[in-house]
RODO-2510 file (C-alpha; in nm, 4 decimals, decimal comma):
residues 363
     n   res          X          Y          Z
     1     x     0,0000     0,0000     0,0000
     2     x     0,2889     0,2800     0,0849
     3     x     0,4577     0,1267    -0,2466
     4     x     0,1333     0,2185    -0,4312
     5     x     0,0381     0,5333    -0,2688
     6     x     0,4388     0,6467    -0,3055
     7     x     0,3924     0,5899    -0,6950
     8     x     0,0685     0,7665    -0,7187
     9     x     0,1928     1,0526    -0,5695
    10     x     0,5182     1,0811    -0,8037
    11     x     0,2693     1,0220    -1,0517
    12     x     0,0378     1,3239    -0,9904
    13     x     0,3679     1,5300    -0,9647
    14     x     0,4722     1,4483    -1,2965
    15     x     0,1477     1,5154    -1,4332
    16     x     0,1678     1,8585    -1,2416
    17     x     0,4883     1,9012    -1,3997
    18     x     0,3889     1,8164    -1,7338
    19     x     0,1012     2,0605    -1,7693
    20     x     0,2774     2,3348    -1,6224
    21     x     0,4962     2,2882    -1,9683
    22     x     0,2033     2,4408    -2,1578
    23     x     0,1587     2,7434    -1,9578
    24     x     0,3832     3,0726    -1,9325
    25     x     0,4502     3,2013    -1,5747
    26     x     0,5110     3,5490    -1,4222
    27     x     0,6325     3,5311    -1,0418
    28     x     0,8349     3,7250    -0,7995
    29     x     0,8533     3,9654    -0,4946
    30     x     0,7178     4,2901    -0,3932
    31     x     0,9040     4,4015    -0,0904
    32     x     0,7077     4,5559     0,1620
    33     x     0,3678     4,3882     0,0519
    34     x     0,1524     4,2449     0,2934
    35     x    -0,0714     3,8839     0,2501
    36     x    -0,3361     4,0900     0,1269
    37     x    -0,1908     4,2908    -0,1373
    38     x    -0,3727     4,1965    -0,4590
    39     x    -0,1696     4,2203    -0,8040
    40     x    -0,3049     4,2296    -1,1086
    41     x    -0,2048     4,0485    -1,4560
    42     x    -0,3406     4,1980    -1,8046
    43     x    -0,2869     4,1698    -2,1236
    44     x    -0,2876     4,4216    -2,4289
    45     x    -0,5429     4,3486    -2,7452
    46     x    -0,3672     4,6768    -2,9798
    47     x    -0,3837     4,8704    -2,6896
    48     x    -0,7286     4,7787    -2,5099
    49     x    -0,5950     4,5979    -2,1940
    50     x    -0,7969     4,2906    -2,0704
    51     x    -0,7703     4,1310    -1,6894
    52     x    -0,6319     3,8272    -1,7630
    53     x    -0,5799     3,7099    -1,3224
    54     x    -0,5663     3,8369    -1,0055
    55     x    -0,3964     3,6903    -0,6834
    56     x    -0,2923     3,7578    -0,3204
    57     x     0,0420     3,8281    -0,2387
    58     x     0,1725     3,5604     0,0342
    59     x     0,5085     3,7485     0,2705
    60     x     0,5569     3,9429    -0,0708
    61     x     0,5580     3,6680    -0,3090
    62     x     0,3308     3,6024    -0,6044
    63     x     0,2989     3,3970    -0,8874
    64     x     0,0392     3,3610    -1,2284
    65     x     0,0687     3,0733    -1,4349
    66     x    -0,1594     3,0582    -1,7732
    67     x    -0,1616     2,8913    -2,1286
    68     x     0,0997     2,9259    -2,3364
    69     x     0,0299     3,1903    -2,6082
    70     x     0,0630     3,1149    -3,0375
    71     x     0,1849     3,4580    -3,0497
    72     x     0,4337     3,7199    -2,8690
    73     x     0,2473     3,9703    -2,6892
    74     x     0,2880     4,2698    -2,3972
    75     x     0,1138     4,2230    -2,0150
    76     x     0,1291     4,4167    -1,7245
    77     x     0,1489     4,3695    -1,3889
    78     x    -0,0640     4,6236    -1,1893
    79     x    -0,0569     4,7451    -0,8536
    80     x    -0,3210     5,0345    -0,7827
    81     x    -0,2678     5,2813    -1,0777
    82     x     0,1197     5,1694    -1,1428
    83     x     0,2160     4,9099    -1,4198
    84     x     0,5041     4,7188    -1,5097
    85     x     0,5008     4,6328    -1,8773
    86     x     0,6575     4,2965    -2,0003
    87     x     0,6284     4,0759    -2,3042
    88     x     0,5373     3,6945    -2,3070
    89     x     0,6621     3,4364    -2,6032
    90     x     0,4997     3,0844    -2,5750
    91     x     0,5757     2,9648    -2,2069
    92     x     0,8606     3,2314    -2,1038
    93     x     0,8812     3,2214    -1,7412
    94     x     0,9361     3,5661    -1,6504
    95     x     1,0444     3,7321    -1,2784
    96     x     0,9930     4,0584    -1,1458
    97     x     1,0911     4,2272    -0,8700
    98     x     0,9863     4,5305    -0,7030
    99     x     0,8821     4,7273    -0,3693
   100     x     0,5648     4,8653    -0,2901
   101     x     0,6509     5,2088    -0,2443
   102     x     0,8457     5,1818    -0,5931
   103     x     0,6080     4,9259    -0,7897
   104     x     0,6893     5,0879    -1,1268
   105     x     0,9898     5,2207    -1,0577
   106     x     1,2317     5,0378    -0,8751
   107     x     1,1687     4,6860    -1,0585
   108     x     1,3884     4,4535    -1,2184
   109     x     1,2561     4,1447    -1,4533
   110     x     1,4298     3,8314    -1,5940
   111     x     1,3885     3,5581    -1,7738
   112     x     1,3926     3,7101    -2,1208
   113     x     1,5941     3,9123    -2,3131
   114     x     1,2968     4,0939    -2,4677
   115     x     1,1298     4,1495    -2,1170
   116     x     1,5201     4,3097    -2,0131
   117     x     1,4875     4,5465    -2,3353
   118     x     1,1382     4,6492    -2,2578
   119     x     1,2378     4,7219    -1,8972
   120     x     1,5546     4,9512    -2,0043
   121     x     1,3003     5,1502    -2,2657
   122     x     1,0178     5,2296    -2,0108
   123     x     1,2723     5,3548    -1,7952
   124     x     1,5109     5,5224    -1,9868
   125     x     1,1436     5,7276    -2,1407
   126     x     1,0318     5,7903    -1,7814
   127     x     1,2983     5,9938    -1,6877
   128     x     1,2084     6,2102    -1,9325
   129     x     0,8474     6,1735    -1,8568
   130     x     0,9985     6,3210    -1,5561
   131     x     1,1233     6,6384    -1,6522
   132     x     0,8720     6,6721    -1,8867
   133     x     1,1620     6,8006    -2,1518
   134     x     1,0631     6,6502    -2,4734
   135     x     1,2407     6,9433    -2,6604
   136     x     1,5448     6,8630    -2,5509
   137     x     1,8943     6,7496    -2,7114
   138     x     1,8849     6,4501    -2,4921
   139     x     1,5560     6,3825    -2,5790
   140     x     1,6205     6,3611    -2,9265
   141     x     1,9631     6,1958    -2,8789
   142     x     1,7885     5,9039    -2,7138
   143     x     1,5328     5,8801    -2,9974
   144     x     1,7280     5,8324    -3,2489
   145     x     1,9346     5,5590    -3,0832
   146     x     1,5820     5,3421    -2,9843
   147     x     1,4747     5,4512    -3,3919
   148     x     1,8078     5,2461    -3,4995
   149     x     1,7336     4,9510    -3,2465
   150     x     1,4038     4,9485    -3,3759
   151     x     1,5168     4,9044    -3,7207
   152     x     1,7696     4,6333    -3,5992
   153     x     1,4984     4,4635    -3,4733
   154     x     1,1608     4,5474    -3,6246
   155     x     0,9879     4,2364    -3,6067
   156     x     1,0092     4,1639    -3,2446
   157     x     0,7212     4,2419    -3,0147
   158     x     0,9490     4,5318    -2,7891
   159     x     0,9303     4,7622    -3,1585
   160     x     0,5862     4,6944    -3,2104
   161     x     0,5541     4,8180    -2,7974
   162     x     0,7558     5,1318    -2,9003
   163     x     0,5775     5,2315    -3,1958
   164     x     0,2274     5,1953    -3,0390
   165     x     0,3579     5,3654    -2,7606
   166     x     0,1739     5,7241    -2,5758
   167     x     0,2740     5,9961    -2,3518
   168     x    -0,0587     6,1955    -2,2505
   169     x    -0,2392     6,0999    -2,5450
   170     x     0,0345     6,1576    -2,7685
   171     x     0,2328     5,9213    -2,9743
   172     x     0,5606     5,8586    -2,9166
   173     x     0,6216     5,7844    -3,2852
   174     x     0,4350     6,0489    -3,4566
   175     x     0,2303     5,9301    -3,8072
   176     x     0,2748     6,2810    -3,9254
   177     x     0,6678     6,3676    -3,8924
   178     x     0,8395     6,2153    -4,1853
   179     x     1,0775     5,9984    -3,9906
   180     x     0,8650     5,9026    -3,7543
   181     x     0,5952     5,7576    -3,9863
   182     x     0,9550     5,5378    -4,1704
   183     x     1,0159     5,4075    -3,8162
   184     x     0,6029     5,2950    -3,7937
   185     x     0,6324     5,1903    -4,1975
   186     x     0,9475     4,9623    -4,0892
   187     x     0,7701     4,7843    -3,8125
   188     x     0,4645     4,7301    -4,0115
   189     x     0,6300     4,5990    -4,3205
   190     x     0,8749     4,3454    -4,0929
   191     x     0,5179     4,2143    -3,9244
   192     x     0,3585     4,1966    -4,2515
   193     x     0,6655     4,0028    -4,3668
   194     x     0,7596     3,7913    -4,1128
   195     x     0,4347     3,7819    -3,8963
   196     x     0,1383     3,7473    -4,1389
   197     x    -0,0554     3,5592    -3,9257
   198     x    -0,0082     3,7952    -3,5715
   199     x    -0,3182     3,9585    -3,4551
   200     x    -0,0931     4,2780    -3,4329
   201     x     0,0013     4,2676    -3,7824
   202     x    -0,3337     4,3093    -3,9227
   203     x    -0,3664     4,6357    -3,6764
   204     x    -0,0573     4,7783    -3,7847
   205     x    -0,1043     4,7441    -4,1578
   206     x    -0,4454     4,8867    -4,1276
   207     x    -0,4035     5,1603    -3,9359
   208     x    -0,0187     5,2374    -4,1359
   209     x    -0,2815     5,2229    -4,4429
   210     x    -0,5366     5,4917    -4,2505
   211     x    -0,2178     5,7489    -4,2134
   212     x    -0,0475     5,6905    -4,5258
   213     x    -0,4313     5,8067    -4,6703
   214     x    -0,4401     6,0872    -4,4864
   215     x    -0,0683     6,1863    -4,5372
   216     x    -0,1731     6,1278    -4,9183
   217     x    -0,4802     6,3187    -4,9254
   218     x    -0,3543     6,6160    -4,7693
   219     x    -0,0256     6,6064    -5,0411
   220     x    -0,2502     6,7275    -5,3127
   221     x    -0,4485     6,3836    -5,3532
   222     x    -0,1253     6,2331    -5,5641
   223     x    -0,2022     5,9568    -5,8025
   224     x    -0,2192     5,5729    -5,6751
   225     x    -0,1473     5,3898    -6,0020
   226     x     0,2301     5,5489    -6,0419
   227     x     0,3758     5,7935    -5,7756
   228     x     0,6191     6,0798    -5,9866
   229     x     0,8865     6,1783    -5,7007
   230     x     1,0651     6,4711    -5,7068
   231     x     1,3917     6,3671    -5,8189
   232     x     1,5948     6,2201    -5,5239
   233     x     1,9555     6,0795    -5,4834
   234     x     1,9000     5,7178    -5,4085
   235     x     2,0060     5,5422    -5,0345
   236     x     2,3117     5,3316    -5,0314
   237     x     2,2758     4,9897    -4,8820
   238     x     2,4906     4,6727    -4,9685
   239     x     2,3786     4,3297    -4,9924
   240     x     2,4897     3,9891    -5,0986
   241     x     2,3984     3,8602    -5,4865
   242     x     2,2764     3,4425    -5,5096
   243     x     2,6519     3,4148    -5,6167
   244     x     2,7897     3,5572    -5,2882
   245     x     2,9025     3,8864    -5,4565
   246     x     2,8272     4,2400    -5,2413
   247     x     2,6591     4,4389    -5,4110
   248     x     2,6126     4,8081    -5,3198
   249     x     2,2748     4,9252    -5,4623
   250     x     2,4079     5,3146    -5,5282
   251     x     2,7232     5,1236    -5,7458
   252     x     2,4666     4,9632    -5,9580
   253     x     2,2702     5,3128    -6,0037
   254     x     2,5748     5,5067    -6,0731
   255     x     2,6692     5,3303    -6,3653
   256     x     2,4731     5,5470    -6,5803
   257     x     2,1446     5,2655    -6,6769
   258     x     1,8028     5,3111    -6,5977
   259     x     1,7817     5,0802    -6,2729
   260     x     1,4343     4,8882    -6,1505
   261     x     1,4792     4,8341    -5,7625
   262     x     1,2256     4,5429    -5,6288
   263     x     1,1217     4,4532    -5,3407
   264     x     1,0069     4,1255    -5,3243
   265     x     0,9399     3,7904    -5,1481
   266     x     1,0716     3,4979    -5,3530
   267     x     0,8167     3,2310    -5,1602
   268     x     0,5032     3,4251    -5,1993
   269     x     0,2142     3,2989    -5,4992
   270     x     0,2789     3,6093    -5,6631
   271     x     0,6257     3,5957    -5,7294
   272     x     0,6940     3,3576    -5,9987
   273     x     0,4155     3,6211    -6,2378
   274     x     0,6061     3,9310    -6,1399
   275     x     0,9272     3,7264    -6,2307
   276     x     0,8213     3,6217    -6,5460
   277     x     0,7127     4,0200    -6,6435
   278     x     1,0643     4,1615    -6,5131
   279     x     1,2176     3,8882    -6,7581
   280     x     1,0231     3,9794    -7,0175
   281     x     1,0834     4,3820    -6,9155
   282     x     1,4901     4,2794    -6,8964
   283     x     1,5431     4,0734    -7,1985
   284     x     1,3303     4,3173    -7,3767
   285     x     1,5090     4,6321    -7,2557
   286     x     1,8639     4,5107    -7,1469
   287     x     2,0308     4,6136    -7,4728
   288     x     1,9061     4,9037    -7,4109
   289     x     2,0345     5,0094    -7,0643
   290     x     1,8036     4,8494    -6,8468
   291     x     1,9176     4,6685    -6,4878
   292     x     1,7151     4,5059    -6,1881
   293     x     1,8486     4,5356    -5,8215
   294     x     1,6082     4,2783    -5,6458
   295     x     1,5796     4,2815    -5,2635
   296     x     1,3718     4,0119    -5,1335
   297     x     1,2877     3,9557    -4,7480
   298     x     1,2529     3,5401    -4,7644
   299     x     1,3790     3,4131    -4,4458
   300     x     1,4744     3,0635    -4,5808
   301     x     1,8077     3,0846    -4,7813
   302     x     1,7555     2,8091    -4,9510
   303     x     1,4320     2,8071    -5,1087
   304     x     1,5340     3,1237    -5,1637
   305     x     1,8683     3,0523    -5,3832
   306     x     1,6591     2,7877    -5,5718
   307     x     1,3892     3,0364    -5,6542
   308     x     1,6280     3,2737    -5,8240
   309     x     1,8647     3,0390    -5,9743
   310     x     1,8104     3,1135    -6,3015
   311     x     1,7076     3,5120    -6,2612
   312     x     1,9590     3,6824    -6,4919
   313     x     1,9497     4,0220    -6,2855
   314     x     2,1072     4,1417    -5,9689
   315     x     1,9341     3,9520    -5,6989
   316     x     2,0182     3,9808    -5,3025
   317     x     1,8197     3,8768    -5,0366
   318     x     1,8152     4,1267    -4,6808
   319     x     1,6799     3,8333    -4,4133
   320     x     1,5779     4,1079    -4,1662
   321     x     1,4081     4,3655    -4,4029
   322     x     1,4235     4,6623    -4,1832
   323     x     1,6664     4,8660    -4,2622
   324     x     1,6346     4,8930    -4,6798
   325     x     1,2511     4,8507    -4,5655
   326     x     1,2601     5,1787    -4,3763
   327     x     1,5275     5,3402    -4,6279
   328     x     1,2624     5,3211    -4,9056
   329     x     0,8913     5,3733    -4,7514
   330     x     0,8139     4,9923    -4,8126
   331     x     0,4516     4,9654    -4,7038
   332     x     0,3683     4,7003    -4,9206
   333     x     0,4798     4,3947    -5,1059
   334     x     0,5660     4,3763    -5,4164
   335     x     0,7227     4,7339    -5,4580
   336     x     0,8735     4,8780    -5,7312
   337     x     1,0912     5,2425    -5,7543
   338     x     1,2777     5,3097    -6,1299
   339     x     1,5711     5,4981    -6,0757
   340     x     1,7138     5,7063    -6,3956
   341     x     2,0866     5,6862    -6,5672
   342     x     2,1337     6,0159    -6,3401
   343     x     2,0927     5,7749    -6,0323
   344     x     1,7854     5,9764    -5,9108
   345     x     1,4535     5,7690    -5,7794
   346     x     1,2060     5,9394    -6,0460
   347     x     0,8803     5,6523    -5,9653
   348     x     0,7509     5,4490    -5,7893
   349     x     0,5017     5,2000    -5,9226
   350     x     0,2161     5,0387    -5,7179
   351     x     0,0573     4,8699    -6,0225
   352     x     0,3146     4,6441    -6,1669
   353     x     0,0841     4,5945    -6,4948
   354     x     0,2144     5,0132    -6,5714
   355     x     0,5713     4,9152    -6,4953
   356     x     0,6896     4,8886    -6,8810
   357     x     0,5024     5,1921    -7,0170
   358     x     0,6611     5,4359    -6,7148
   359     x     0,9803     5,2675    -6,7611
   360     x     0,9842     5,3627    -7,1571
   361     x     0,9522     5,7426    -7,0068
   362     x     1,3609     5,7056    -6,8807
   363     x     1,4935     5,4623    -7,1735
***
């Protein structure tokens, strides 16, 4: 009997331990709290925050387990009106400590690197929360060092955080400043690209396509079919050819040819028809100055190399997307810009079926 009841307690432990594999858990300490302190766990739906549990602390210490999650996504722990912000991935097990006095202050959190990077941001923006010096050097210093980090990393649930992120109503990353809205267009393109099937992605594309209507409309209602820019030096980035070559994209456009520059996705349905029209473009137009510089943001290299094994243009492929991405306003995929033998960006066309007749414009 002790033999049996020995075993059917190891077994109930196992199966404990087994279904605690499916869940993500958020524990730690809050100095100074008592065994009646309630904390509070919630979780973010674009910005609409939902009570996910609640529990007692017991001599300080608390603990929420739940189910695992398909997708990465930002909580909160709450304490009165204070939050501390994290992210959860599948089953992270994350840690926080903190103090009562301090909740959302004084707190520290492991157990992921993106939780640790979410931490340093909310408290590297509070201290300017602070002072309430927005217009300062500092200020701007700092901005521009999380706007490269977020184009390092665009794709990762901290930059879609920082982009949705307010101070007193106002954005952080303002849809209406010009570099601002590249940072948001970044983010949204690396979801789009790499995270078609996150719930956030479809709220970022739509509501990047809401401001990039109303930065449209109120530019003298510009045409959709082909977009005429004023004539622009193009952005320099390098990137390595199917035959392990760098290539430098402002080389290519210097050499005095009319250059298309793509932006593509080799393993998506559309790509082998707008293949088969750039060939026909190229091998109708070569002779005649004509190159392609194709980017495409396929994460398997690969299925990649075997898609354009036998594409007789310049094609690289950028794994993260972010940074050419952001360079060149890519809000959707396919994109096309035509650059002319001067090396200035002269078009960009959003219906591929007008590509050859506003390419003849510049040949």
């Amino acid at each position: 009997m002790k033999k049996f009841l020995f075993l059917a307690v190891v077994m109930m432990a196992m199966m404990c331990s087994c279904s605690d594999g499916n869940k993500f858990k958020v524990s730690g300490t809050v100095d100074g709290a008592g065994d009646t302190t309630v904390l509070y766990l919630e979780t973010s739906s674009n910005g609409i925050w939902h009570l996910v549990d609640s529990v007692m602390t017991d001599g300080g210490e608390f603990t929420f387990k739940e189910e695992a999650i398909d997708y990465p996504n930002v909580y909160r722990l709450v304490y009165g009106s204070d939050a501390i912000y994290f992210p959860i991935d599948s089953i992270d097990q994350i840690e926080i400590n903190t103090d009562i006095k301090h909740f959302a202050e004084n707190y520290t959190i492991g157990g992921s690197k993106n939780a640790e990077l979410m931490m340093k941001f909310d408290k590297e923006l509070n201290k300017f929360v602070k002072t309430g010096d927005f217009a300062s050097e500092a200020f701007k210093k700092w901005k521009l060092e999380t706007s490269r980090k977020l184009v390092s990393d665009s794709k990762s649930i901290v930059s879609y955080y920082i982009v949705n992120k307010y101070i007193d109503d106002k954005p952080l990353f303002n849809p209406e400043d010009n570099s601002d809205f590249k940072i948001i267009g970044a983010v949204t393109n690396a979801f789009s690209t790499y995270r078609p099937n996150d719930p956030r992605t479809h709220y970022l594309v739509e509501t990047y396509k809401d401001k990039l209507r109303m930065r449209r409309a109120s530019n003298n209602n510009m045409a959709r079919d082909t977009i005429v820019a004023t004539q622009t030096g193009v952005l320099d980035f390098k990137l390595m050819d199917k035959s392990g070559k760098m290539q430098s994209f402002k080389d290519v456009c210097s050499q005095g040819k009319v250059v298309i520059l793509n932006f593509t996705i080799q393993s998506e349905s559309f790509s082998p028809s707008l293949n088969k029209l750039l060939n026909d473009i190229y091998s109708k137009y070569k002779s005649r100055g004509l190159e392609i510089y194709q980017v495409s943001f396929d994460d398997n290299e690969a299925a990649w190399m075997q898609a354009v094994a036998r594409l007789p243009w310049i094609v690289t492929r950028d794994s993260n997307g972010a940074l050419t991405a952001m360079r060149y306003n890519v809000t959707e995929i396919p994109m096309v810009y035509i650059i002319n033998r001067s090396g200035d960006i002269v078009g960009r066309v959003e219906n591929i079926d007008l590509l050859e007749d506003t390419l003849k414009k510049y040949l």
